[in-house]
Every structure is written in structure tokens, then in C-alpha cells.
C-alpha positions as CSV (number, residue, x, y, z in Angstrom):
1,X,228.5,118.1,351.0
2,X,231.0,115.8,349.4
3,X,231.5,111.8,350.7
4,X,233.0,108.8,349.2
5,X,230.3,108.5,346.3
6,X,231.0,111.9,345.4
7,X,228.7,115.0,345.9
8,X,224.9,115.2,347.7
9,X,223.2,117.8,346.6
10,X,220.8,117.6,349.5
11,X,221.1,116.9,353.1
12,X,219.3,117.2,356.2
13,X,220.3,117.5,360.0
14,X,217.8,116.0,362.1
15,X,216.6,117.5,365.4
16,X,218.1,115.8,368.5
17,X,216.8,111.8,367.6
18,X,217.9,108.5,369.6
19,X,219.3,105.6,367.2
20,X,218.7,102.6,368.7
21,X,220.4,99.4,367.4
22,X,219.0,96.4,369.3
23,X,219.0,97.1,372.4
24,X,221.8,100.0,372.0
25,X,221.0,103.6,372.0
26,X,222.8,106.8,370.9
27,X,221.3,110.2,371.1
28,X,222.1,113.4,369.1
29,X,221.9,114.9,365.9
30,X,222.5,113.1,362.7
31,X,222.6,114.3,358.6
32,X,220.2,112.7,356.6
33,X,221.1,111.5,352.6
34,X,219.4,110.6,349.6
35,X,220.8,107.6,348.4
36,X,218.7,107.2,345.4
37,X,221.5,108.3,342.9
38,X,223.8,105.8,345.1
39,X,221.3,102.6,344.9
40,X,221.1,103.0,340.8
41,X,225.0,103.2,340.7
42,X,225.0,100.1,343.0
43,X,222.5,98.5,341.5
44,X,221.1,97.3,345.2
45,X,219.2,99.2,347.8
46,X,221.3,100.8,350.5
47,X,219.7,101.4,353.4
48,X,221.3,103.7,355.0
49,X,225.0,105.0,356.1
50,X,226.1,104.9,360.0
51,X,228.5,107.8,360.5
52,X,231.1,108.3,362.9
53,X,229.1,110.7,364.8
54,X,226.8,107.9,365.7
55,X,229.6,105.2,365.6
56,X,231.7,107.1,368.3
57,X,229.6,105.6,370.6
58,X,229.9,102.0,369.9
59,X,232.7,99.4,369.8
60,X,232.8,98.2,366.3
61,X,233.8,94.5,365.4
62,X,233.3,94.0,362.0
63,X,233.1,90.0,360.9
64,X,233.7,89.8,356.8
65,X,234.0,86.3,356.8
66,X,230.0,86.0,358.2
67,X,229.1,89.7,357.0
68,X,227.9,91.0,360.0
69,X,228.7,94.3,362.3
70,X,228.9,93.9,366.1
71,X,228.2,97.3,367.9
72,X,228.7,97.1,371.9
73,X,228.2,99.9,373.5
74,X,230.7,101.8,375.1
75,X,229.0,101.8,378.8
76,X,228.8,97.8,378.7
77,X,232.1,96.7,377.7
């Protein structure tokens, strides 16, 4: 699989999992990466990459001036 930081050499698709971001949920299947190779590039620890799959389900405000990431979910707006 390629993505913006070039190729991963392994990945993973979860079974059927619930993400839950505060009190948000989304349920389904997700792919799983090793970031390793990514974090020494970086020089920084990235936790982790929210796809679209998962972001689909959400409203996304994203606030660069204050660096944060507003998800509402889309039952509650």
C-alpha cells in the first residue's frame, strides 16, 4: 500500500472495532500501519493516522490557529 509518506510494507485490517473519540463512536473495519519508519523521518512520535473511512462519519473543523480537531458527529449536528 502506498500513502503520502510513501510505501508500507506492512498493514493490517482490523476485525469490525468501534473508535470512540470522546464521547463519539464509529464502528467498522480499519487498516492498521507501522509508523516507526515515519516517526524517525519526523523526528516526533505520530500516534496514529484517522482515515477517511473513519472520518466519513464525523464533521471535521479543523482550528490551526489553536491546533486542535473538532469531530461532531454526524447524528448530532
Amino acid at each position: 500500500m502506498r500513502g503520502v509518506s510513501g510505501l508500507a510494507r506492512e498493514t493490517l485490517t482490523t476485525g469490525r472495532v468501534m473508535l470512540t473519540v470522546g464521547n463519539l463512536v464509529a464502528r467498522g473495519k480499519f487498516l492498521a500501519v507501522n509508523l516507526d519508519e515515519q516517526n524517525k523521518r519526523q523526528g516526533t512520535e505520530i500516534g496514529g493516522v484517522i482515515g477517511l473511512d473513519a472520518l466519513r462519519h464525523f464533521d471535521v473543523t479543523i482550528d490551526y490557529t489553536n491546533g486542535l480537531l473538532r469531530l461532531d458527529h454526524e447524528g448530532r449536528r
